[in-house]
N, CA, C and O of each residue as an XYZ file, in Angstrom:
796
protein
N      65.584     64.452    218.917
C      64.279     64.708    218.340
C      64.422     65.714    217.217
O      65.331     66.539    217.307
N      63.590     65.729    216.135
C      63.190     66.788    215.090
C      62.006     67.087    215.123
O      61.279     66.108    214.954
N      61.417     68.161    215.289
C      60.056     68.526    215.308
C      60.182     69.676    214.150
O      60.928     70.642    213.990
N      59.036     69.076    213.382
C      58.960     70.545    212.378
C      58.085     71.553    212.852
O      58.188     72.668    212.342
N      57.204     71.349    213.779
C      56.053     73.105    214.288
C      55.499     71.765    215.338
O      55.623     70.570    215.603
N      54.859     72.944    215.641
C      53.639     72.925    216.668
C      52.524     73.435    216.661
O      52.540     74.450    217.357
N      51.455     73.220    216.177
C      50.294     74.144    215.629
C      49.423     74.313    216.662
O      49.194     73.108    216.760
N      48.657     74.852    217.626
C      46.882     74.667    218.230
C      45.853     75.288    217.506
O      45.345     76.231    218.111
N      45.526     75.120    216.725
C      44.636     75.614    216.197
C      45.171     76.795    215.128
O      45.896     76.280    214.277
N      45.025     78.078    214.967
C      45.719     78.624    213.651
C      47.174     79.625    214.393
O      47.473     80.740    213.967
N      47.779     79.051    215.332
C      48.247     79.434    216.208
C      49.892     78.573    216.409
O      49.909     77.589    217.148
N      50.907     78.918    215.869
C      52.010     78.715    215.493
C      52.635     78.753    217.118
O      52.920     79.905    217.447
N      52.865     77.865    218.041
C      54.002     77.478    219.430
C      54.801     77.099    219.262
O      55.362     77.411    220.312
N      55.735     76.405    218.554
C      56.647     75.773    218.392
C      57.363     75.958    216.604
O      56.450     75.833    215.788
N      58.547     76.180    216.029
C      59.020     76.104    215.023
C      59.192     74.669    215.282
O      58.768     73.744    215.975
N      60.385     75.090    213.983
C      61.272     73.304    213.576
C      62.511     73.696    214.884
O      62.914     74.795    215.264
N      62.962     71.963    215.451
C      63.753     71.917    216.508
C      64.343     71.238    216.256
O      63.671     70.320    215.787
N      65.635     70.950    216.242
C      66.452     69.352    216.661
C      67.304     69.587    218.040
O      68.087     70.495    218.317
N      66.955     68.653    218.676
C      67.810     68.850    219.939
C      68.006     67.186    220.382
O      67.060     66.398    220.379
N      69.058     66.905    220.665
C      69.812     65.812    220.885
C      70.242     66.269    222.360
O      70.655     67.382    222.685
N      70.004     64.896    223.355
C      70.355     64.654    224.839
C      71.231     63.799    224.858
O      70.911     62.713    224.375
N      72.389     63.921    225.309
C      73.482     62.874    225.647
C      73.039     62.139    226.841
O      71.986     62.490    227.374
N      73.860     60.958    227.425
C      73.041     60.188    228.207
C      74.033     61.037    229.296
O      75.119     61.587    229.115
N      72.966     60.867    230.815
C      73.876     61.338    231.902
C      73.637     62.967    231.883
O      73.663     63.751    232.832
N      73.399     63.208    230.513
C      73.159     65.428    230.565
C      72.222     65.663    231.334
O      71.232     64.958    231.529
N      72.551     66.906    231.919
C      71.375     67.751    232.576
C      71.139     68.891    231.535
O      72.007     69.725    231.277
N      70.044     68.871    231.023
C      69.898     70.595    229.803
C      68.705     71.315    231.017
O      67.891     71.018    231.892
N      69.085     72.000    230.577
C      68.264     73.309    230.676
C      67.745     73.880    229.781
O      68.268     74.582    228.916
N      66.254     73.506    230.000
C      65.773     74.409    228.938
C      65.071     76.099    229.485
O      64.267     76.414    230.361
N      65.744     76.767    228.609
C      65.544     78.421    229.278
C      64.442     79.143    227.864
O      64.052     78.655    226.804
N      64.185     80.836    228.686
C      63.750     81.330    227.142
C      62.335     81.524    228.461
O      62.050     80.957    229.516
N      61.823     82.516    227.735
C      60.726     83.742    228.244
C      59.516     83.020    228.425
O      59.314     81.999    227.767
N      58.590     83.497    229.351
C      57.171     83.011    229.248
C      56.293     82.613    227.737
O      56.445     83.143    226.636
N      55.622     81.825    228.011
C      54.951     81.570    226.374
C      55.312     81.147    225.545
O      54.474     80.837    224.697
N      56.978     80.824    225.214
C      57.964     80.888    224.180
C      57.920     78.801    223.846
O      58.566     78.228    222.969
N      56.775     78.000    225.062
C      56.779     76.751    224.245
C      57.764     75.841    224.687
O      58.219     74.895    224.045
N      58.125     76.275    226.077
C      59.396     75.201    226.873
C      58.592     74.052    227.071
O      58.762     73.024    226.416
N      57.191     74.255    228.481
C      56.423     73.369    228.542
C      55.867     72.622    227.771
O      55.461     71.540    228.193
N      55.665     73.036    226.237
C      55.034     72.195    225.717
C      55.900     71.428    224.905
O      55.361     70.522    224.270
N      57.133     71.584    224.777
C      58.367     70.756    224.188
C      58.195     69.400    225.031
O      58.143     68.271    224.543
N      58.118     69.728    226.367
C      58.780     69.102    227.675
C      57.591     67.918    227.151
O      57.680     66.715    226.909
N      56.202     69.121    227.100
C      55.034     67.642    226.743
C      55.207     67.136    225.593
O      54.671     66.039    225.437
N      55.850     67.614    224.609
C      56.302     66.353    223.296
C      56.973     65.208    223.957
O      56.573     64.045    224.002
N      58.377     65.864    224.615
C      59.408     65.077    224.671
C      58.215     63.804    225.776
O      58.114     62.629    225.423
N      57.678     64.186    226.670
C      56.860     63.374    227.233
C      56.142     62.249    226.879
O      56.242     61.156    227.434
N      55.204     62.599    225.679
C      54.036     61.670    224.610
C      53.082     62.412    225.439
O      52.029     61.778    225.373
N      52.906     63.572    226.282
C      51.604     64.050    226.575
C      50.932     65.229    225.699
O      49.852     65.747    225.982
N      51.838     65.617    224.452
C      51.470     66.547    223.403
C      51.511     65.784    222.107
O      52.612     65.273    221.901
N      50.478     65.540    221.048
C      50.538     64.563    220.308
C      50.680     65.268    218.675
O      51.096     64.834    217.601
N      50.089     66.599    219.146
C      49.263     67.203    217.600
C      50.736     67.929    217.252
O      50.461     68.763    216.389
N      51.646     67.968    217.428
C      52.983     68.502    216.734
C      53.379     67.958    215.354
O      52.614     66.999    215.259
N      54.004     67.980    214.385
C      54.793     67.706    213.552
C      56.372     67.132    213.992
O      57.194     67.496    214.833
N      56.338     66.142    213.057
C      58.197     65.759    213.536
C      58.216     64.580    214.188
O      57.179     64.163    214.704
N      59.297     63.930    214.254
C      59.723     63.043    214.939
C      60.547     63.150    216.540
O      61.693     63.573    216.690
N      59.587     62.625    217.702
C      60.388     62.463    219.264
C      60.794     61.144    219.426
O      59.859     60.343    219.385
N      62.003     60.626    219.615
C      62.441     59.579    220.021
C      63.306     59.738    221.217
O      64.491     60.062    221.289
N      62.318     59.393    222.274
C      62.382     59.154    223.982
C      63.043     57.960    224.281
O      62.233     57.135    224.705
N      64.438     57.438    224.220
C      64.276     55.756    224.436
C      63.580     55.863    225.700
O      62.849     56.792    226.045
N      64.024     54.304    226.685
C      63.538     54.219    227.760
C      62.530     54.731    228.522
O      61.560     55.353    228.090
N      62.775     54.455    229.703
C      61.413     55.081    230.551
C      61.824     56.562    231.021
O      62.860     57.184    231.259
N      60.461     56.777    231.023
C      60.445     58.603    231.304
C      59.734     58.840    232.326
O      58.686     58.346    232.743
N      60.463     59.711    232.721
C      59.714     60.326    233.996
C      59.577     61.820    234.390
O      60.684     62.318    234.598
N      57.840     63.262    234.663
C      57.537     64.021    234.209
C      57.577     64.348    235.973
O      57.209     63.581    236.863
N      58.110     65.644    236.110
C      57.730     66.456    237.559
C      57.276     67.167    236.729
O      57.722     67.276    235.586
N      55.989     67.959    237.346
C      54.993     68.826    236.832
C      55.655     70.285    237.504
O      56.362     70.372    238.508
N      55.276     71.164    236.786
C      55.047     72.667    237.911
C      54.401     72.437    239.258
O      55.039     72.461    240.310
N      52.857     72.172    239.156
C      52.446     71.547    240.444
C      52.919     70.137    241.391
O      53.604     69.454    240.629
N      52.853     69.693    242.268
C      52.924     68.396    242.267
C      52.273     67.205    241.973
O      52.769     66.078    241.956
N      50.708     67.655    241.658
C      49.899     66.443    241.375
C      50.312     65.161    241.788
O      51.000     64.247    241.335
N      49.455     65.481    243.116
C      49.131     64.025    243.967
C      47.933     63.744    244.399
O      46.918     64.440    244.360
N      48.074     62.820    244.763
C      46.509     61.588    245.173
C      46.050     62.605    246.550
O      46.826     62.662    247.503
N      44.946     63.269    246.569
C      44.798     63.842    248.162
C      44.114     63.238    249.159
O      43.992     63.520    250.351
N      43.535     62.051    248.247
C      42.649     61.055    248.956
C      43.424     59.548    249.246
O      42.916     58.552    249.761
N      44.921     59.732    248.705
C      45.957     58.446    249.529
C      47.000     59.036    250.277
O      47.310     60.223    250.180
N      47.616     58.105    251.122
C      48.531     58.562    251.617
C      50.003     58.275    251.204
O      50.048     57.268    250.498
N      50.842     58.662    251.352
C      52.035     58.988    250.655
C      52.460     57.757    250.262
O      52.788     57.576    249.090
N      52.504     56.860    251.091
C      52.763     55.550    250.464
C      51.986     54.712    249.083
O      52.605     53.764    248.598
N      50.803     55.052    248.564
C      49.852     54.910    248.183
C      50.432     56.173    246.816
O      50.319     55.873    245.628
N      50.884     57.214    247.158
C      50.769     58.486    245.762
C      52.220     57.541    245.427
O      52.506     57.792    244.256
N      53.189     56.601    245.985
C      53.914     56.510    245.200
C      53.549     54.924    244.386
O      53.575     54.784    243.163
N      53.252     53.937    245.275
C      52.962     52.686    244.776
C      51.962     52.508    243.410
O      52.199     51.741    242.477
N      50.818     53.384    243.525
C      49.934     53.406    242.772
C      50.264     53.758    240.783
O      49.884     53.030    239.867
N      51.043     55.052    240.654
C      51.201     54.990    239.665
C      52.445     55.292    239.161
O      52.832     56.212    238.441
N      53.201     54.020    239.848
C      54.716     53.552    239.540
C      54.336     52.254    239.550
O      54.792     51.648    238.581
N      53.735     51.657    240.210
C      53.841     49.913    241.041
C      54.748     49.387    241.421
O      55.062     48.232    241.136
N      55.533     50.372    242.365
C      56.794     49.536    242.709
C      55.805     49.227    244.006
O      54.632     49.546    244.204
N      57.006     48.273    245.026
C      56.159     47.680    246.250
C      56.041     48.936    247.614
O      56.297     50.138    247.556
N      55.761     48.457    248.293
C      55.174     49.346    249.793
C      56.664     49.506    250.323
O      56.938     50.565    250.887
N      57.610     48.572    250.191
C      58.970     48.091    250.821
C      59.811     49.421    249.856
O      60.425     50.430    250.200
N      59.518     48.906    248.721
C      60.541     49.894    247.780
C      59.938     51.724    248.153
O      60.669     52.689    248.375
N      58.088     51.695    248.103
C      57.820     53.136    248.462
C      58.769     53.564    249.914
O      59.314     54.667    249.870
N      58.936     52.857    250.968
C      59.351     53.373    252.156
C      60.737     53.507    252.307
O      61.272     53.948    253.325
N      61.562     52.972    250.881
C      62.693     53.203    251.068
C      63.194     54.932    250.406
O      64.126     55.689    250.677
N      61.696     55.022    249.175
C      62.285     55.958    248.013
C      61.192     57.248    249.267
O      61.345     58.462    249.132
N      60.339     56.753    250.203
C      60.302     58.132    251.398
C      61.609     58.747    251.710
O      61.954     59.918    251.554
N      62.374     57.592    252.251
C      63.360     58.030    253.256
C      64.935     58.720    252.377
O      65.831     59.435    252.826
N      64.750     58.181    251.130
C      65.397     59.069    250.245
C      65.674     60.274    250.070
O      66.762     60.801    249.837
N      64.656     60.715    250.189
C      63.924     62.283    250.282
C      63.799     62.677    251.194
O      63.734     63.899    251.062
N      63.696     62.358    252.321
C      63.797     63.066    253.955
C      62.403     63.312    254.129
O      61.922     64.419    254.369
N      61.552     61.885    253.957
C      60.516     61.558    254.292
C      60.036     60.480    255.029
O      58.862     60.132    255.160
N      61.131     59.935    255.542
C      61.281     58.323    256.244
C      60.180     58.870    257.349
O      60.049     60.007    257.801
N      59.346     57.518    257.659
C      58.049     57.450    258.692
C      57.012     58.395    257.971
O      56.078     58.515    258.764
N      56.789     59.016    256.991
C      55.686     59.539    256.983
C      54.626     58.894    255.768
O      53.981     59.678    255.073
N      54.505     57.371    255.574
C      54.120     56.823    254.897
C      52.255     56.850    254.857
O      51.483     56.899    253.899
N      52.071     56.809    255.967
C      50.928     56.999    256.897
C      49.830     57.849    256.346
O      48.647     57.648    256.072
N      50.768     59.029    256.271
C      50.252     60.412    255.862
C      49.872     60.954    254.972
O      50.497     60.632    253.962
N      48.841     61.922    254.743
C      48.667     62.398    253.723
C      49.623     63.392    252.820
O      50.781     63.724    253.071
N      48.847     63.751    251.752
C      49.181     65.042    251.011
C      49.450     66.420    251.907
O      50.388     67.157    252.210
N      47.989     66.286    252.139
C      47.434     67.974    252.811
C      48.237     67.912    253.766
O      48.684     69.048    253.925
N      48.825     66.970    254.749
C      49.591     67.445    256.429
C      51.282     67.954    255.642
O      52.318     68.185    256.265
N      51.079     68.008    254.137
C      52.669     67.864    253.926
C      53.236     69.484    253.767
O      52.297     69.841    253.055
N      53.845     70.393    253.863
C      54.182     71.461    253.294
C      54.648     71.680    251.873
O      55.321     70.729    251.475
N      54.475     72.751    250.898
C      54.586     72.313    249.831
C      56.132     71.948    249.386
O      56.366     71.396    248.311
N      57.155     72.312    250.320
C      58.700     71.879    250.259
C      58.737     70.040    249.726
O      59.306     69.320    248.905
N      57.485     69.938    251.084
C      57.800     68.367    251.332
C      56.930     67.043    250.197
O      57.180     65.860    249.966
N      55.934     67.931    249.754
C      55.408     67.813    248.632
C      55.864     67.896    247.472
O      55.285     67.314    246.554
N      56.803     68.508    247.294
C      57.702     68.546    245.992
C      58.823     67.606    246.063
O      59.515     67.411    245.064
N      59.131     66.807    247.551
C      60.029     65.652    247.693
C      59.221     64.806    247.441
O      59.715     63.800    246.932
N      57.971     64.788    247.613
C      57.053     63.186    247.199
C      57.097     63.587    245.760
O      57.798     62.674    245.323
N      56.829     64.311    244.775
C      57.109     64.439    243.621
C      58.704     63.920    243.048
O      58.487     62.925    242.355
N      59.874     64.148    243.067
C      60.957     63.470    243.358
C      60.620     62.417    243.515
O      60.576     61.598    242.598
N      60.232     62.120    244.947
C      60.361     60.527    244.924
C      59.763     59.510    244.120
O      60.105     58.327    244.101
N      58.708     60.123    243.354
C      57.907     59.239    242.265
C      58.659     59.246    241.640
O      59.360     58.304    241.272
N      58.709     60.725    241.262
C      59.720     60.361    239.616
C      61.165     59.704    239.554
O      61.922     59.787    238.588
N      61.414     59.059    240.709
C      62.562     58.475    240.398
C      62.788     57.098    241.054
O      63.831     56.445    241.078
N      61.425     56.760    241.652
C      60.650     55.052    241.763
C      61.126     54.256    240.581
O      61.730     53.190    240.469
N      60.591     55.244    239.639
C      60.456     54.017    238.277
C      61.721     54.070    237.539
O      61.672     53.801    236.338
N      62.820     54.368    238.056
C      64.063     54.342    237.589
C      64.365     54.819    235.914
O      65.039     54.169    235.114
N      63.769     55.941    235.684
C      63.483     57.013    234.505
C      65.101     57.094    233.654
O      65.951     57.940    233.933
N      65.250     56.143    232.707
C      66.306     56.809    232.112
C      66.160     58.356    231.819
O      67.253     58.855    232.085
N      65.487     59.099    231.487
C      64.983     60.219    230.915
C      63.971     61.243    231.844
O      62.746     61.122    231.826
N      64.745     62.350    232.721
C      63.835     62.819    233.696
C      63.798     63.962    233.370
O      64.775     64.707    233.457
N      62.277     64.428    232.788
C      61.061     65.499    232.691
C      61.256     66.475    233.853
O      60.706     66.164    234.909
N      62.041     67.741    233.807
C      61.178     68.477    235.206
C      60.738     70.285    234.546
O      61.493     71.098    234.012
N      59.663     70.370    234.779
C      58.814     71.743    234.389
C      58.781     72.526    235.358
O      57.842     72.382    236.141
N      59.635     73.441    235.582
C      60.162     74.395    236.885
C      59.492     73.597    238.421
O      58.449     73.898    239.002
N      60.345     72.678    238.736
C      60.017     71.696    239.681
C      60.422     72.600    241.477
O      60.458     72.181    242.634
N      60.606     73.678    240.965
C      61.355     74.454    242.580
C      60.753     75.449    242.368
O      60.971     76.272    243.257
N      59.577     76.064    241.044
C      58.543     77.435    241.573
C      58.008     77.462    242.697
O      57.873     76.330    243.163
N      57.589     78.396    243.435
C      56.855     79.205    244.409
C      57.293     78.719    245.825
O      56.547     78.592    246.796
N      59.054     78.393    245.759
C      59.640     78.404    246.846
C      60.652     79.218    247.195
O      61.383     79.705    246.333
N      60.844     79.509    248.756
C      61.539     80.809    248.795
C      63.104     80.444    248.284
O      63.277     79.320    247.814
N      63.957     81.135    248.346
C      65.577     80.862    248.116
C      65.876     79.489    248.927
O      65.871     78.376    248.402
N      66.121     79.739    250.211
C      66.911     78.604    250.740
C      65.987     77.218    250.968
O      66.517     76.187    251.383
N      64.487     77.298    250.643
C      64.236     75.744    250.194
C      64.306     75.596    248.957
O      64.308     74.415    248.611
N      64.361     76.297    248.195
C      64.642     75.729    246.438
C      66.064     75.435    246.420
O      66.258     74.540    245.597
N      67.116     75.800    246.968
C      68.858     75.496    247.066
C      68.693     74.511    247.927
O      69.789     74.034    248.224
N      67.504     73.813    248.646
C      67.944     72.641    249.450
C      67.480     71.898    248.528
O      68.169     70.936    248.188
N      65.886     72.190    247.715
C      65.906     71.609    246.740
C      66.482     70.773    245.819
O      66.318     69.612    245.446
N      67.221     71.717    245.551
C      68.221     71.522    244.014
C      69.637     70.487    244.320
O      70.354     69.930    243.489
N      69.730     70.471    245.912
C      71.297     70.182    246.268
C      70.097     68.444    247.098
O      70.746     67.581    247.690
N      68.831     68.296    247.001
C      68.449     66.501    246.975
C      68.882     66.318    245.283
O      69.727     65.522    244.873
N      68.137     67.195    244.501
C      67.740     66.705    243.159
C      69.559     66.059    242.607
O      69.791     65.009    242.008
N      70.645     67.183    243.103
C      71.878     66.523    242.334
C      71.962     65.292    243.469
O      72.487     64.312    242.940
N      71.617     65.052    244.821
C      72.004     64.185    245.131
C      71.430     62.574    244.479
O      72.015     61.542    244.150
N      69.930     63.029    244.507
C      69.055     61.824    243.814
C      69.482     61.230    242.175
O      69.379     60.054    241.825
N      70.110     62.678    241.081
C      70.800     62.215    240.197
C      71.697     61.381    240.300
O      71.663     60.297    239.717
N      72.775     61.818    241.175
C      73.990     61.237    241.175
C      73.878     59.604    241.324
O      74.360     58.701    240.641
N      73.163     59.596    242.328
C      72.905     58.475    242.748
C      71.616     57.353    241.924
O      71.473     56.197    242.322
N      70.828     57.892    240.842
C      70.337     57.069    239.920
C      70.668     57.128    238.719
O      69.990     56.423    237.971
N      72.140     58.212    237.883
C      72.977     58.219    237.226
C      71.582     59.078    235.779
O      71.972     59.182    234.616
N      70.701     59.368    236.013
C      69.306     59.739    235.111
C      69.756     60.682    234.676
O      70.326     61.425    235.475
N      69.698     61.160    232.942
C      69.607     62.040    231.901
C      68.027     62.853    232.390
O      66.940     62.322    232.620
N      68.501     64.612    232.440
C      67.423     65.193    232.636
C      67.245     66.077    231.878
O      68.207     66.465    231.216
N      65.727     66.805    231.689
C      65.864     67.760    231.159
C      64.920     69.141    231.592
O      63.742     69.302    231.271
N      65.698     70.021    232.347
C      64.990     70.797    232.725
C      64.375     72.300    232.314
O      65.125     73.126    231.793
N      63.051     72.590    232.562
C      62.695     73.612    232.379
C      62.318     74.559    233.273
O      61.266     74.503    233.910
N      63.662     76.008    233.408
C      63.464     77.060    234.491
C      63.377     78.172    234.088
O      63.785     78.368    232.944
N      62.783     79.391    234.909
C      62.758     80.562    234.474
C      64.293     81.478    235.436
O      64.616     82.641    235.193
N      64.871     80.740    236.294
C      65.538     80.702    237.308
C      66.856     80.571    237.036
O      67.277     79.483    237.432
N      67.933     81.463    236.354
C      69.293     81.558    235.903
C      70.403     81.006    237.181
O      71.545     80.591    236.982
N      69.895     81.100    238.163
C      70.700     80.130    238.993
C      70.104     78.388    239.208
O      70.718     77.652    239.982
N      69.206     78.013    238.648
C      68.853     76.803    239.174
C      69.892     76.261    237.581
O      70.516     75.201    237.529
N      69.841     77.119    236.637
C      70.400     76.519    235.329
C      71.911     76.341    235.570
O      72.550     75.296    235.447
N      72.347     77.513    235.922
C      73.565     77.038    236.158
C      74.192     76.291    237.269
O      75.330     75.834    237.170
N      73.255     76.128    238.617
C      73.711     75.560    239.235
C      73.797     73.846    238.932
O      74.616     73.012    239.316
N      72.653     73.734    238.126
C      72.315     71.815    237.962
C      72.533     71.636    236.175
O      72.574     70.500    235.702
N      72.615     72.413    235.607
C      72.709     71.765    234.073
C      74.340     71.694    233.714
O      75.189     72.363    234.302
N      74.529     71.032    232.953
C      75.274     70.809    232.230
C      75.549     71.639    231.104
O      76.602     72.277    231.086
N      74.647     71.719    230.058
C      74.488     72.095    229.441
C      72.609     73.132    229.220
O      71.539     72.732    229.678
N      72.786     74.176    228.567
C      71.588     75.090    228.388
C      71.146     75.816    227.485
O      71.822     76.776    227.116
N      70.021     75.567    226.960
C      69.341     75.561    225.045
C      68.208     76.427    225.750
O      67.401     76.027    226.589
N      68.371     78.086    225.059
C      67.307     78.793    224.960
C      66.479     78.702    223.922
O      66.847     78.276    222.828
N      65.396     79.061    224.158
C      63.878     79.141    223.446
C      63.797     80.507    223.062
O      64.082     81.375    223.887
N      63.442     80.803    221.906
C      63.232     81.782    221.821
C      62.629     82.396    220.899
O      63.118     81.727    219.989
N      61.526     83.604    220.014
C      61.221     83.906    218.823
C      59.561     83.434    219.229
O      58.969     82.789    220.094
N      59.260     84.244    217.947
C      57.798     82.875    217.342
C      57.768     82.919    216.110
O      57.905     83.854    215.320
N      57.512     81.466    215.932
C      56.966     80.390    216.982
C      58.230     79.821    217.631
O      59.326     79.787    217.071
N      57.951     79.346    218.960
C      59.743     79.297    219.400
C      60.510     78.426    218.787
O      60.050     77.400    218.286
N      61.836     78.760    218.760
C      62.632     78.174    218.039
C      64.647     78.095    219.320
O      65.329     78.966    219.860
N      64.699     77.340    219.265
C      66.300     77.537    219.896
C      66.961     78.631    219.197
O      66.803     78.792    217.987
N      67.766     79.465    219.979
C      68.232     80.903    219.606
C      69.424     80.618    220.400
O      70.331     81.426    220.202
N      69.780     79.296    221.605
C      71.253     79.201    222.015
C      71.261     77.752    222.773
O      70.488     77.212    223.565
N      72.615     77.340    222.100
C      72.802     75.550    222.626
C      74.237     76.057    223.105
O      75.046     76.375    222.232
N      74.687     76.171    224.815
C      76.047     76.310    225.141
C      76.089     75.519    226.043
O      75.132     75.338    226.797
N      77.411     74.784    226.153
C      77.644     74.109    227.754
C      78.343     75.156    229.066
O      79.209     76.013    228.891
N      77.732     74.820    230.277
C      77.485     75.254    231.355
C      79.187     74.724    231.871
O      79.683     73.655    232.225
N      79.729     76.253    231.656
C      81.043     75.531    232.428
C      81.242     76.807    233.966
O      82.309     77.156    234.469
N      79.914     77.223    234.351
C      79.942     77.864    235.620
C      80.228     76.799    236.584
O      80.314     77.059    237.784
C-alpha cells in the first residue's frame, strides 16, 4: 500500500506510508496510543475510506476487532454461519478448532471473555482470509490466557498458512508471533521502524 495522509476533519492521523506484506508474514504493527495503528488496520480493511493513497488488499480479508463483536441474540453457531456463510457442518468443525467443540447451542453471554475471543478467531478464519486483520485481539486478558491465546492463534496460522497483520501495545505478543515489526510513530503518524523479528 501507499497512502499519502489521513485527514478527519482539519486534523492530520496518518502521514504518507508504504508498507508492503509478504505472503505468509506476521507484522506487527507497534507505536504509542493515538499514533493511527487502528486506523491503518481500517484502511488496510476498506472500513476507512476518507484517506489519500492507494490500498491494495488482494484476496479475502479478515478483521478481529479489539472487542469481539458478536451476535448476543444468536448462538455461536449462528455468530459464525451468518456473516461468513459457511455451513452449520463447517461452523461445528471451526468450534472445535478453538476448544469450543459442543458449545454450538450456546450463547455469547454464557461464554467468558477468553472464550469469546476464540469465537472471534474462529470467524475470522471460517472464511479462509488470505489477509488477517487483528487490532490488539488479546487486550484485557490476564498473562497466562493471552499466552494461551497467542500459542491457538500460531496454531490456527500454521495450520491455514494466512498473512497477518497485527496491532499490539504488548512487546511480548510482538515478538512472540511476528515475524517482522513496523513502528508508528510522530504526527501525523508515520513509520519511524521496519525490522525483522529474529527473537
Amino acid at each position: 500500500m501507499h497512502l499519502d495522509g489521513l485527514s478527519i476533519g482539519a486534523t492530520a492521523i496518518l502521514g504518507a506510508i508504504s508498507l508492503r506484506v509478504a505472503r505468509s508474514e506476521t507484522l506487527a504493527l507497534v507505536g504509542p496510543s493515538g499514533v493511527g495503528k487502528t486506523s491503518l488496520l481500517r484502511i488496510i480493511a476498506g472500513l476507512e475510506t476518507r484517506h489519500q493513497g492507494r490500498c491494495d488488499a488482494a484476496g479475502q480479508v479478515a478483521m478481529i476487532f479489539q472487542e469481539p463483536t458478536l451476535l448476543p441474540w444468536r448462538n455461536l453457531t449462528d455468530n459464525l454461519c451468518i456473516p461468513t456463510g459457511i455451513s452449520k457442518a463447517e461452523a461445528t468443525a471451526a468450534l472445535a478448532e478453538v476448544g469450543l467443540a459442543g458449545r454450538g447451542d450456546d450463547y455469547p453471554n454464557t461464554l467468558s471473555l477468553g472464550q469469546q475471543r476464540r469465537l472471534s478467531l474462529a470467524r475470522a478464519f471460517a472464511v479462509k482470509p488470505d489477509l488477517l486483520l487483528m487490532d490488539e485481539p488479546f487486550v484485557s486478558l490476564d498473562q497466562d490466557l493471552a499466552r494461551e491465546m497467542m500459542a491457538l492463534f500460531v496454531k490456527l496460522r500454521t495450520a491455514h498458512n494466512v498473512t497477518t497483520i497485527l496491532v499490539t501495545h504488548v512487546a511480548e505478543e510482538a515478538k512472540q508471533l511476528a515475524t517482522r515489526i513496523v513502528t508508528l510513530g510522530g504526527t501525523p503518524g508515520a513509520i519511524t521502524g521496519d525490522v525483522a523479528n529474529t527473537a
